[in-house]
N, C-alpha and C positions, 0 to 999 in steps of 0.2 A: 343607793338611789341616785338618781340622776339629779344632778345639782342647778342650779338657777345660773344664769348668767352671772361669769366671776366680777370682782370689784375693780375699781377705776386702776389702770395700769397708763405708764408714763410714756410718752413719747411713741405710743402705737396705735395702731389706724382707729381713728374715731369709732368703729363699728367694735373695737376690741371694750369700749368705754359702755358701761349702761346710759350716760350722759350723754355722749360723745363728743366729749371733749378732749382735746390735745393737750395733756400737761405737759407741763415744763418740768425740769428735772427739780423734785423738789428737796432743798439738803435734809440730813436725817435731824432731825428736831430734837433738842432734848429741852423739856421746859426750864425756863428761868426760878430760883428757889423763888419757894411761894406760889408758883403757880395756879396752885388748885385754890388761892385765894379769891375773893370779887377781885375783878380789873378794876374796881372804883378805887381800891385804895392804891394803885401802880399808876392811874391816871396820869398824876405828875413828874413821873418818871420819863424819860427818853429812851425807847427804845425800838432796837432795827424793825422792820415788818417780818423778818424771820423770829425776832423772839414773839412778838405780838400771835403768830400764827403758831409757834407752840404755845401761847399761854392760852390760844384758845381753846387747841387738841385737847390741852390738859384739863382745862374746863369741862368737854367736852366729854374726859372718860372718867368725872366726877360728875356725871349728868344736872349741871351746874350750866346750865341752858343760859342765862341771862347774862355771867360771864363771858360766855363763850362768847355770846354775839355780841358785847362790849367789847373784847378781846380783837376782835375784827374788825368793829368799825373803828377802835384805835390804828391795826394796818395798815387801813385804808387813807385814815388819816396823814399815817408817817411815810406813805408814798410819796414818794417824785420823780421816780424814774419809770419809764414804758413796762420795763421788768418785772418792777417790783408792782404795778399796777395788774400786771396782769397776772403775776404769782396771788394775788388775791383774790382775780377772779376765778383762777384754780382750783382755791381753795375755797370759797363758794358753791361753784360748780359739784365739789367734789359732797357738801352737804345741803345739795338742792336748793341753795337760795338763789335760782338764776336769773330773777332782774336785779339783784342786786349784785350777779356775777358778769351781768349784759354793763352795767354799768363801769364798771373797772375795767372790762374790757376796751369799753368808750375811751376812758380816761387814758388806757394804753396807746390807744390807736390816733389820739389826742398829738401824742409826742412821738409815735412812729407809726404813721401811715398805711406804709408797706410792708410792715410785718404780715404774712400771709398766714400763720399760726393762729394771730390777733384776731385777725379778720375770720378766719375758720371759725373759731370758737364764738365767736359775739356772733355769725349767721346760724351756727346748732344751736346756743341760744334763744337767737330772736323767734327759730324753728318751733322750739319750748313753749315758749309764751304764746304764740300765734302773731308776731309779727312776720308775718309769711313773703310779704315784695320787700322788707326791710330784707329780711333772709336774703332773697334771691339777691339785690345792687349785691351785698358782701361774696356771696360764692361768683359773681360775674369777675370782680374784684378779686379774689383769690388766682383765679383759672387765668386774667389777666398776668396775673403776677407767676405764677407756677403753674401753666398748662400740665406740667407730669403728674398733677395732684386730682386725681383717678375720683377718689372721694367726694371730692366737693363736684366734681361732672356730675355722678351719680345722683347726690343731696340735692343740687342744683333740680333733677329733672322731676323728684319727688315731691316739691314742692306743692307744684298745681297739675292741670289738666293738661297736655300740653294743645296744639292744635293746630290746621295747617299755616295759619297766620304767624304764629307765634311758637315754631319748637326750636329745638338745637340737634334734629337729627345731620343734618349736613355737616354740623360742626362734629359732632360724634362720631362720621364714617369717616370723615378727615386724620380726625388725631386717632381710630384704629387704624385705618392702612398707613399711616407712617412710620407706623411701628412701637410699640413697646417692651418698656423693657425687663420685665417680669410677668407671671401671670398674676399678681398681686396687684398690679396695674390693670392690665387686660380683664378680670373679671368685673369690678364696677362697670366697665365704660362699655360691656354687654349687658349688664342688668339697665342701666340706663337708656340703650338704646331698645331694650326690648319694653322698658316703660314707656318711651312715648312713642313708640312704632305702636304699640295698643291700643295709647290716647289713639291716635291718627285713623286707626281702623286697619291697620297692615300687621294682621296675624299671623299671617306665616311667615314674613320678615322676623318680625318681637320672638316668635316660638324659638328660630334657628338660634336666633342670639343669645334667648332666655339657656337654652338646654345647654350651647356652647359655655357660658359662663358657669352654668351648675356644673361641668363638669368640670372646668380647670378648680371653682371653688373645694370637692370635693376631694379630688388632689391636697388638699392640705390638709384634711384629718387623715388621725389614726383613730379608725370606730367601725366597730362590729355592730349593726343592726342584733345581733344576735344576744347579746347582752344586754342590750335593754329589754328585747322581749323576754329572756331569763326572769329580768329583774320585774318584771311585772307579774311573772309567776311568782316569785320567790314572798311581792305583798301581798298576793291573795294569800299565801299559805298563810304567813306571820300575821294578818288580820281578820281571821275566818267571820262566817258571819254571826252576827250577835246585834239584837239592835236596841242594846241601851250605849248611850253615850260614858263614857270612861267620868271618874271623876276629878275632875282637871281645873284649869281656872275658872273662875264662876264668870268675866265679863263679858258682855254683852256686846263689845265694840266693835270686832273686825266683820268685815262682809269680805268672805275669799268669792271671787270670779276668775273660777278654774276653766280649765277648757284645751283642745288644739292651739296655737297662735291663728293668727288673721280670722279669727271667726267670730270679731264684733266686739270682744271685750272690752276694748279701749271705747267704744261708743255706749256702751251700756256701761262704763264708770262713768263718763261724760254726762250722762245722763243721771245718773244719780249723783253727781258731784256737784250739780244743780238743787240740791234737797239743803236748807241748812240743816241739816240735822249728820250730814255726810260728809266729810274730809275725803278727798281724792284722792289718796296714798300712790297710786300709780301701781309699778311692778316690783316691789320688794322681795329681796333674796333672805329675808330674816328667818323663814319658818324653817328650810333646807337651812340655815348655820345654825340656827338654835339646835335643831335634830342635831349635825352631823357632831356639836361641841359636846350635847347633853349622851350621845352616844360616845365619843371620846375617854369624854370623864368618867363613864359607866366603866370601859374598858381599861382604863387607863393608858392607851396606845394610841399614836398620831396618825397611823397607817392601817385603816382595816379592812379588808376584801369585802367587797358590796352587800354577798349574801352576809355574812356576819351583821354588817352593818343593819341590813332589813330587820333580821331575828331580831338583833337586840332591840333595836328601837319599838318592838310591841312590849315591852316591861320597863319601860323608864318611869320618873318620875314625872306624873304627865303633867300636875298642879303646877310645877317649877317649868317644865317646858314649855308652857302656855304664857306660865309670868315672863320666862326670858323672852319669848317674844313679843310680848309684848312692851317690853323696855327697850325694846333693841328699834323698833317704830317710832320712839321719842326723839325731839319733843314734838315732829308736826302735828301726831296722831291726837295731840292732847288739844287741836282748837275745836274741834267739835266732838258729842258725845259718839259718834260713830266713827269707821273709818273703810275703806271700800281694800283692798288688797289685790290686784288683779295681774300677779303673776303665773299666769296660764301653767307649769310645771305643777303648779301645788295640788291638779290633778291626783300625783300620786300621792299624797299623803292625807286625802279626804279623812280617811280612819283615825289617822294620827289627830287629825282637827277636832274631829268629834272628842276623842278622848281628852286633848290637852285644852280645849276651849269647847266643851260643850253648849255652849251658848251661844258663840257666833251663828252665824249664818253664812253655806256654802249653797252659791250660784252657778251651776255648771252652762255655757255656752256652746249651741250645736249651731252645728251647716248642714249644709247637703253634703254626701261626702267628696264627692267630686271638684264641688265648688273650692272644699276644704283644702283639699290637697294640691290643687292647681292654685289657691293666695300662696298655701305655705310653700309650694316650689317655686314660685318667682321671687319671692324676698330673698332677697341677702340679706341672713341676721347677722347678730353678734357673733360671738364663737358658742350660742350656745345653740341646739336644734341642727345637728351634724347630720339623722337621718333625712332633713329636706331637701337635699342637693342630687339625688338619685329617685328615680320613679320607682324602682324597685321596693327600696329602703322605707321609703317615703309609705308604700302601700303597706310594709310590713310592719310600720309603726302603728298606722292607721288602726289596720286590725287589733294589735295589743292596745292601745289606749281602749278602744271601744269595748274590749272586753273588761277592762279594768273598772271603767265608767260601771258598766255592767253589774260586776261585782260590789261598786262600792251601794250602788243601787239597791243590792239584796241585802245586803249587809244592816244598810242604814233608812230604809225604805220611808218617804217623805220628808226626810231629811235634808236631800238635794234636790235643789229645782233645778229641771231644766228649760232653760229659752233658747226657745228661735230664733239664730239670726234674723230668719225671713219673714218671721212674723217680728219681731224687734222692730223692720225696716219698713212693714208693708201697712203692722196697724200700730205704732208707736205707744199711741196710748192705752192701747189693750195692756199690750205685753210690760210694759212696765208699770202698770196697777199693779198685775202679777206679782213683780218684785217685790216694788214696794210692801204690798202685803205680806208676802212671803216674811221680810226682811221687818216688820213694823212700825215701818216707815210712812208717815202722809206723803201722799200724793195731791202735786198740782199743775198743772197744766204748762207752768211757765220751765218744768224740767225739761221740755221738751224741744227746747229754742239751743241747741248746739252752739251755736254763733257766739251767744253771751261769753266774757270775760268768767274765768274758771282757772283751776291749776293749771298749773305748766303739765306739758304733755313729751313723752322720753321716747316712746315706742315710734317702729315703725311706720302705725299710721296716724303719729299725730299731725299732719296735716289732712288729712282724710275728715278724721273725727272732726275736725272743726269744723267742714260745711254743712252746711243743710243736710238734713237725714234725705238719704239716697237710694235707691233702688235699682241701679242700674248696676251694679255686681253681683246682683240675685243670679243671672241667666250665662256671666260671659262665660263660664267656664264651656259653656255648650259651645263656642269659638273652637276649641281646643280637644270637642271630645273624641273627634279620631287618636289623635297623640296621647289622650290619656287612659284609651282602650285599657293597656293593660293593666294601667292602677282598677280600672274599672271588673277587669275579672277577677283580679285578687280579693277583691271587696263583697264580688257575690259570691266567691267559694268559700268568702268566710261566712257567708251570711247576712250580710249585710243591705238593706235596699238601698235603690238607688233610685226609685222613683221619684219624680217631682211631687 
């Protein structure tokens, strides 16, 4: 099955990172004896911020949560150098604690200014939390300091709206005609300029640039569309329909919001992350590592071809697969009695959810298709969502998700709700009564206010999600619908409408 975006990797482009963040090389840790003790009793000990940072890890794979984060703000403590201040916010960053990884970073940039790394990271940050003009001074600040740093142009133009008063396209066709020097360069600073060529109203400018950059982006995988649509046959066989749920873990905690990418999720967590009764979990890769470990250990093999991997995963132990993942969401998951899960992938393992957490609740999010597929080709994701880089690819995913969806439909009938983006957008409070109830959840009026102070936000559009619920990305794809004709025929010979 098709995995979630991989884990935090060092010294590679921010988009490589679920955080996106730029570590530092960090050395290999090995904890100081005693480790897995409280850091209460090492307190009056002196020790480097590299042991301080193992004794937290080590805390940390003895889920000894209070340690751990004793173990850190000791680190933080035993800083004094830019380095080592910002090896902490690193290591923050790297377990979601990111104003407390904003802050380190502060303290870094405190004693070295013009670290452009420094500065990178404390603006993805501030991105995080919703300091959004803090974000921007720091990426003007980077681009200052290292114009060849493609990314932060890019981040830089995601921020806000752009508009004719106020964008950086001039500055963008500047630093592309003078050349760069990679296509690793050269695709942000098209996806950028086709972002605020679109603020501006100049579509057919945004389109050339948008498709030129998908296609050097797509130049860097190795990926057959074909095998994922395999692998979407191969769950329907391994999860035929039946629709009582598996008997799995009994909690009632997670709410999955499955779905395509760019189709509202991150605004419908947003909105339920406003409920106290709801922890904002964001995008978590737990439920794909729990499967592919509990699959593993089934097999007893580190290496197993996809279909294997499918089959087996319909006779595992589903009560343990449901517990690991649910340990594996610790400890954010445990400040409220709920928790929202909203990585879009988890689509494919709807059956697997039912069986291993019967009791959760899965929230599937829809678009128009068209709308759908013209969000998810202009983003530049992570490395994960290889078929959005091609219109072709792109349509023939389309299809298989939706037949999938389909499937898990018959299978699990009233099971999975689906929402509207466009009703999500157009009647707010309708559509998320819906949830709420779906989910048994109270509803109040005040979920509704985006703006308020909330989790930190990782994805794509967490700058988006924070303003005012919006309406104007209902229709733009109609901008665009000649160029997307042919995803549009693919879409009705599969059957699919496309009516508004």
């Amino acid at each position: 099955m098709q995995r979630a975006p991989e884990s935090l990797r060092r010294r590679r482009s921010a988009r490589d990172a679920p955080c996106g963040i730029r570590l530092s090389e960090l050395p290999q840790l090995r904890p100081p004896p005693g480790a897995a003790a409280s850091a209460d009793r090492a307190a009056g000990s002196e020790r480097a911020v590299t042991d301080w940072i193992a004794h937290a890890a080590a805390a940390r794979r003895h889920r000894d949560w209070s340690a751990a984060d004793a173990a850190l703000r000791r680190a933080l403590l035993a800083a004094d150098r830019a380095g080592e201040f910002a090896q902490v916010g690193d290591v923050l960053s790297a377990v979601g604690e990111y104003e407390r990884a904003c802050e380190a970073y502060g303290r870094a940039l405190a004693l070295d200014p013009d670290q452009p790394r420094y500065l990178f990271n404390r603006a993805a940050l501030r991105r995080f939390v919703g300091a959004l003009a803090e974000a921007e001074q720091d990426y003007d600040r980077v681009i200052a300091l290292d114009p060849s740093d493609a990314e932060a142009w890019l981040n830089r133009s995601e921020l806000r709206r752009q508009t004719s008063a106020r964008n950086h396209v001039e500055a963008l066709e500047r630093h592309l005609a003078a050349g760069l020097d990679t296509s690793s360069q050269e695709v942000p600073i098209r996806y950028a300029l086709a972002k605020e060529l679109e603020d501006l109203g100049r579509y057919t400018d945004a389109w050339r640039h948008l498709v030129r950059g998908a296609e050097l982006r797509r130049r860097q995988f190795d990926y057959d569309v074909r095998i994922d649509l395999a692998t979407f046959e191969w769950i329907i066989q391994a999860f035929p329909i039946q629709h009582s749920a598996g008997a799995g873990n009994a909690s009632p905690e997670p709410i999955f919001i499955v779905g395509m990418p760019r189709t509202g999720t991150t605004l419908l967590e947003r909105l339920m992350g406003g409920s106290a009764e709801v922890f904002a979990a964001g995008e978590l890769p737990h439920f794909a590592a729990a499967l592919t470990d509990a699959v593993r250990a089934r097999l007893g093999k580190p290496r197993i071809p996809r279909q294997e991997m499918v089959a087996t995963s319909a006779s595992l132990d589903f009560d343990r697969l449901g517990a690991d993942y649910l340990d594996r969401t610790r400890p954010g998951t445990l400040e409220r009695p709920r928790f929202t899960d909203k990585m879009p992938l988890n689509f494919l393992y709807c059956g697997l959810i039912r069986r291993a957490l019967p009791n959760a609740r899965i929230v599937h999010v829809t678009r128009h298709p068209l709308a759908t597929c013209h969000a998810v080709f202009k983003t530049l994701f992570n490395r994960g969502y290889p078929f959005s880089y091609d219109l072709a690819e792109l349509a023939e995913y389309f299809v298989g998700y939706r037949r999938l969806m389909a499937h898990w439909h018959r299978a699990h009938p009233g099971e999975i709700l689906d929402v509207s983006y466009e009703r999500l957008v157009g009647d707010s409070a309708a559509e998320t009564r819906r949830v709420f109830e779906f989910c048994g959840l109270d509803w109040n009026p005040g979920i509704l206010d985006t703006q308020r102070p909330g989790a930190p936000m990782t994805t794509a559009s967490a700058a988006q999600a924070r303003q005012p619920i919006y309406t104007s990305s209902v229709d733009l794809w109609h901008r665009y619908a000649p160029a997307l004709e042919p995803v549009a025929v693919r879409l009705r010979r599969a059957g699919i409408a496309l009516e508004d």
